[in-house]
N, C-alpha and C positions, 0 to 999 in steps of 0.2 A: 391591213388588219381590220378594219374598221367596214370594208368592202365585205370580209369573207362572215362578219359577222351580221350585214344586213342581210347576208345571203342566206344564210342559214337559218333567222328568225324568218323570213320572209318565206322560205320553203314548207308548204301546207303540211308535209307528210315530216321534216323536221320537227318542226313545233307541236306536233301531235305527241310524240315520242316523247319530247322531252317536260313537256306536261305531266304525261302519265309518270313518269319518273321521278318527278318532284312529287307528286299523288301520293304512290307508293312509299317512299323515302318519308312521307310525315305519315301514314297511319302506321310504320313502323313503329318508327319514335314513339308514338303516340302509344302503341301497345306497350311499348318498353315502359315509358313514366308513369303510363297509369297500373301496370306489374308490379313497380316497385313500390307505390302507395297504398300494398294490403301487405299482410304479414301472410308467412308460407305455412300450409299447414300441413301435418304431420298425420296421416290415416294411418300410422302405424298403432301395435297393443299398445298402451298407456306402461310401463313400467314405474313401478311401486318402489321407494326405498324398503330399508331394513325398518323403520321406524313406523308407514305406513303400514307394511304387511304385519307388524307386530298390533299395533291400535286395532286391525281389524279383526284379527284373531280373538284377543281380549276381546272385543264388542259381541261376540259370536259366542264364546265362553260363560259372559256375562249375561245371558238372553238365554242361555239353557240352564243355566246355575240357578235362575233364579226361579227356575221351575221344581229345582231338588229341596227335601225337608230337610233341614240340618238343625238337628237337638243349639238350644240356647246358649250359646257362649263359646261353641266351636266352631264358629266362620271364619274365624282366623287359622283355622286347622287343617291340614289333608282330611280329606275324609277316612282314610284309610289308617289314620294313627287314633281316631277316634275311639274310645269304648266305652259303649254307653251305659255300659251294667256291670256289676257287680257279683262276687256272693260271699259266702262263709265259708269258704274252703281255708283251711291253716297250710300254711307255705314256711319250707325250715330255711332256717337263715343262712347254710350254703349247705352243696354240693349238689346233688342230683334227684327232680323230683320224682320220688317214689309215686307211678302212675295206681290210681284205687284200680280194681278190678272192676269196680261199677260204682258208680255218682250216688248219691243219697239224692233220693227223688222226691223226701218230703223234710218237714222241717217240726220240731214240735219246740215251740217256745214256752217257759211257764215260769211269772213271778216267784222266787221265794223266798223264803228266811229261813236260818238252821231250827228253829226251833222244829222245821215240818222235813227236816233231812232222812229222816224215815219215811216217811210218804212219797216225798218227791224221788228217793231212789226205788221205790220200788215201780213208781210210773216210767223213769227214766228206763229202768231195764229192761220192759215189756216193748217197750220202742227201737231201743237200741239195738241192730244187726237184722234190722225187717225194715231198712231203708232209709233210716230218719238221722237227720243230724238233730244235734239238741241245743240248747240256747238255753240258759238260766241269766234272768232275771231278779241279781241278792236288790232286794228293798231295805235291809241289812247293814250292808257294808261286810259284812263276813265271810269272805269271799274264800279265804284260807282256811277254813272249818269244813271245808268238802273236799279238799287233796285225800284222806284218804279213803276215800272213793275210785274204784280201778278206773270206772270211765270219765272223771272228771279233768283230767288232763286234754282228752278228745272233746270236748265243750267247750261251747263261746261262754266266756261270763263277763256280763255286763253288769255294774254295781251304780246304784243311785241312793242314796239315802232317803228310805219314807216316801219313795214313789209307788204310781203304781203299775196293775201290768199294762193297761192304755198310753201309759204317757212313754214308758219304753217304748213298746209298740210303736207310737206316732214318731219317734224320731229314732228307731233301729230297724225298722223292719218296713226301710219302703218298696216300694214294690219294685224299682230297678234294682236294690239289692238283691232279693227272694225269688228272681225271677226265671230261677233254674227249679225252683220247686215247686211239683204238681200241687198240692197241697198243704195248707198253714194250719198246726194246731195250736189253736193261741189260748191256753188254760189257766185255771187256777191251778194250787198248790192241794188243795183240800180234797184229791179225790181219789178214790179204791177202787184200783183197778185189777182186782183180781177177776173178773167175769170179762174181761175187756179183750180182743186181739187186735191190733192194728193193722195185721194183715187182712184180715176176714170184714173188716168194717170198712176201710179201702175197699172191696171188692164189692160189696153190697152200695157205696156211694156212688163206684162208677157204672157200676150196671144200673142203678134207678137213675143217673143225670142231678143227682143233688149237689149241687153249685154250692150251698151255702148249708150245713149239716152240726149236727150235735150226737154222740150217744145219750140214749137215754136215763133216768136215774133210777135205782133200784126205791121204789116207793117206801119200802117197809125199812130200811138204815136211812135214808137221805131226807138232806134237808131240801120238800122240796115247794119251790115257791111258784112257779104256772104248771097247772095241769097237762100240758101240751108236753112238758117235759118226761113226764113220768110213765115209765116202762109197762108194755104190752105183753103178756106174755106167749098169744099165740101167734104173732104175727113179725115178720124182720123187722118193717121200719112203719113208720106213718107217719103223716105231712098233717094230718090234720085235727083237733082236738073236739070233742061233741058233749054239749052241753043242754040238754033238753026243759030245763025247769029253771024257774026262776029268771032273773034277769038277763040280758047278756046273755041269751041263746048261742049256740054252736050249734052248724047242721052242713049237710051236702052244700048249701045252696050260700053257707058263709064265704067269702071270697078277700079277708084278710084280719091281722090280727084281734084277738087275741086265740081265734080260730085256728087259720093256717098261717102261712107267709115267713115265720118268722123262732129263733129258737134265742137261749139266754145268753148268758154271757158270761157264764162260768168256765164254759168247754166249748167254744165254737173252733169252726173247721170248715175253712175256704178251700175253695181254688185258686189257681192263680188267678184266675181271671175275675174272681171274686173277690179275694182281698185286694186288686187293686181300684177296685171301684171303693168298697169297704175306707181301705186307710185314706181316702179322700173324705171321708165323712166323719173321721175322728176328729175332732176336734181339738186342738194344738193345746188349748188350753183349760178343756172341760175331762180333767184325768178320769173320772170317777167310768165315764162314759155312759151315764141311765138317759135311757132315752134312744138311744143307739138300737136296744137290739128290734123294736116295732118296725124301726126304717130298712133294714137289713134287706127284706124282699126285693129293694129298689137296686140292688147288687147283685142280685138272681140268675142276671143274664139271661133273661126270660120270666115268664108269668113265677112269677112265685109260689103259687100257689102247689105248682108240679116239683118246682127246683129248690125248698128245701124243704128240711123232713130230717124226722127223728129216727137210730137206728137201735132198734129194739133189740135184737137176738146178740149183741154187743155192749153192755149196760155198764155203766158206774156208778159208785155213792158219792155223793155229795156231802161230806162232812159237817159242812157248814162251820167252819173253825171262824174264829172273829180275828184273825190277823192285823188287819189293818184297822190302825189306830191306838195301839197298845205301843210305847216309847220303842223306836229301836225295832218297830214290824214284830214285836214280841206280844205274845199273852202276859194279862197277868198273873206271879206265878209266887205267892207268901215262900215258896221254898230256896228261889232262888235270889232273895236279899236277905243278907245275914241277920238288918234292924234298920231300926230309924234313927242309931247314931249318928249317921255321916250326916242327918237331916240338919243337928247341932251345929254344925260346922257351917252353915251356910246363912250367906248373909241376907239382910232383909231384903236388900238389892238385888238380888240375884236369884234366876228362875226355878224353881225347886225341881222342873222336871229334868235340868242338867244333872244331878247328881241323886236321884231315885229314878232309875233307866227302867225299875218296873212294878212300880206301884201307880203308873198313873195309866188309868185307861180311856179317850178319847174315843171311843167306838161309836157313842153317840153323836160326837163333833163328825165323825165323818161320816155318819149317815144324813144328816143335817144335809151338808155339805155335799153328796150325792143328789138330795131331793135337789136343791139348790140347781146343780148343774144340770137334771132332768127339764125341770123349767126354762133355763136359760136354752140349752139347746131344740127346744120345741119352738120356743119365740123366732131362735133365727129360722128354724126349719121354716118356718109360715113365713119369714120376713122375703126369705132367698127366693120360693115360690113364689111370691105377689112381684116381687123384683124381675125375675128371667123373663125377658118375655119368648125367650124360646123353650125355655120348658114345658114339656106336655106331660103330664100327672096321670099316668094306667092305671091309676086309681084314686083320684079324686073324688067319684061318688060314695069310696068306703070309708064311712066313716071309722076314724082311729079311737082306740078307746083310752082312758085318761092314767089307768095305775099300769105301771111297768118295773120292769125287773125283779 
């Protein structure tokens, strides 16, 4: 044994062989141990759970969502269960709704109290079946003194005590509500409209573009308090008021109130697009609203100067009734208290206007209190200006002038 193995180490071309064989045999191994000391990797697609493909979706969802507008308080909503507006449509409380043949396109709103239920019906009627829904505003509480009225069941009535038509206005008539109607007539109680058509004065505002409109007042019955106001007789409408003498000129070359820009606030008449700049500017808490109609142009939806304007060939009177401020939205009226008996019955404590509902007249408390609220709302109007620093003022150089309403 021991012979056949010197023999074999000893053979040059044996030992060549079996060298290279032990060689081979260790960079095997060698590839082998050092194979298994990396981990094997996997070039195939990456496959995603249920969990993953969902996060990414959401992530994706989330990144376009937050490119969409969504009204305040409905991100927790479909969007498609949303509805953002409103209107005044009466809906019967079962079976099937009776489709209108055509929508009411405009809306005419108007504070009242029964004492003016002859007037205000005969306005209501000239409106009524030429497109307009109606809306009364009792300042009353007398709400049941106009049922027999044929069209008074077809009417919103909205009742406040001793309000007035601005502070309805600011909290019934926002603009998401109204916002199916071309046009807002937002009036007083006090006015004759026998010269008036709603159809024919619609048609003269949309053909001249007047955004922000009035008719005019018949000069010779009406109470009337800015010149601007007061009716033309050769002309349909005009935007602008001329003053040649004395102080406070009027001419071509005026460029805002108490010239053009601007009408009262007896009988104004928006756009849509108009009252919703407008009821932005009402102030929440300033009922009386003086001071209001000089700012009006800024609601224009352009120069003002072109966009509002008075319509002449369509006039009304101006009564000038002093409603507000007499107990109860009442005048006062010596025919309808029996005496000043019931005055006996009342005790020293206790307010005498609770129980004489119309011997007492505050008309002067509430023109007070009108000037009052003209001031106040001029302060913030200057306060708001100096404040925004992105507001820019189209008419900053015109000067405003100081008495209004």
């Amino acid at each position: 044994m021991s012979f056949h193995s010197v023999y074999v180490l000893s053979d040059p071309k044996c030992r060549s062989f079996l060298w290279n064989a032990i060689l081979t045999v260790s960079l095997l191994g060698g590839v082998y141990f050092i194979g298994n000391a990396f981990p094997a990797y996997d070039f195939r697609a990456p496959q995603l759970s249920i969990g993953e493909i969902t996060g990414t979706k959401k992530d994706v969802q989330t990144k376009d969502c937050k490119n969409q507008c969504r009204s305040l308080g409905s991100e927790a909503l479909p969007k498609g269960i949303v509805a953002k507006t409103s209107n005044l449509e009466m809906r019967p409380l079962w079976g099937n709704v009776q489709k209108k043949s055509k929508r009411s396109e405009n809306l005419l709103a108007i504070a009242v109290g029964v004492k003016q239920k002859e007037v205000v019906n005969q306005i209501v009627q000239k409106f009524l079946g030429n497109g307009f829904d109606v809306m009364l505003f009792h300042y009353d509480g007398l709400v049941d003194e106009w049922n027999d009225l044929i069209w008074s069941s077809s009417a919103i009535h909205v009742s406040a005590m001793n309000q007035t038509k601005w502070w309805f206005a600011k909290r019934f008539l926002h603009p998401d509500i109204v916002v199916e109607y071309d046009y807002i007539f937002l009036w007083d109680e006090d006015l004759g409209v026998e010269n008036f058509n709603p159809k024919s004065y619609l048609a003269i505002v949309r053909s001249e573009g007047l955004e922000i409109s009035q008719p005019a007042l018949d000069p010779a019955k009406s109470e009337v308090h800015h010149q601007i106001t007061a009716r033309r007789r050769r002309v349909k409408f005009h935007r602008r008021y001329y003053k040649f003498k004395g102080g406070g000129r009027c001419d071509d070359n005026s460029k805002g109130p108490p010239c053009v820009g601007w009408v009262e606030m007896m009988a104004p008449v928006f756009s849509r697009a108009a009252w919703r700049c407008a009821w932005y500017m009402v102030q929440n808490d300033l009922i009386h609203a003086w001071g209001l109609d000089m700012k009006l142009g800024y609601c224009a939806q352009g120069d003002r100067a072109l966009n509002v304007g008075v319509v002449d060939s369509e006039y009304i009177v101006h009564m000038g009734l002093p409603t507000l401020g007499a107990l109860n939205g009442n005048q006062f009226n010596d025919t309808e208290t029996s005496d000043h008996s019931q005055a006996k019955h009342v005790r020293d404590s206790e307010p005498l206007v609770n129980h004489l509902p119309y011997k007492l007249d505050n008309r002067s408390a509430v023109r007070r209190q009108s000037y009052n609220e003209m001031k106040i709302f001029r302060k913030r109007w200057d306060a708001a200006v100096k404040e925004d620093q992105c507001f820019i003022d189209p008419y900053q150089e015109q000067p405003s002038v100081q008495k209004s309403h």
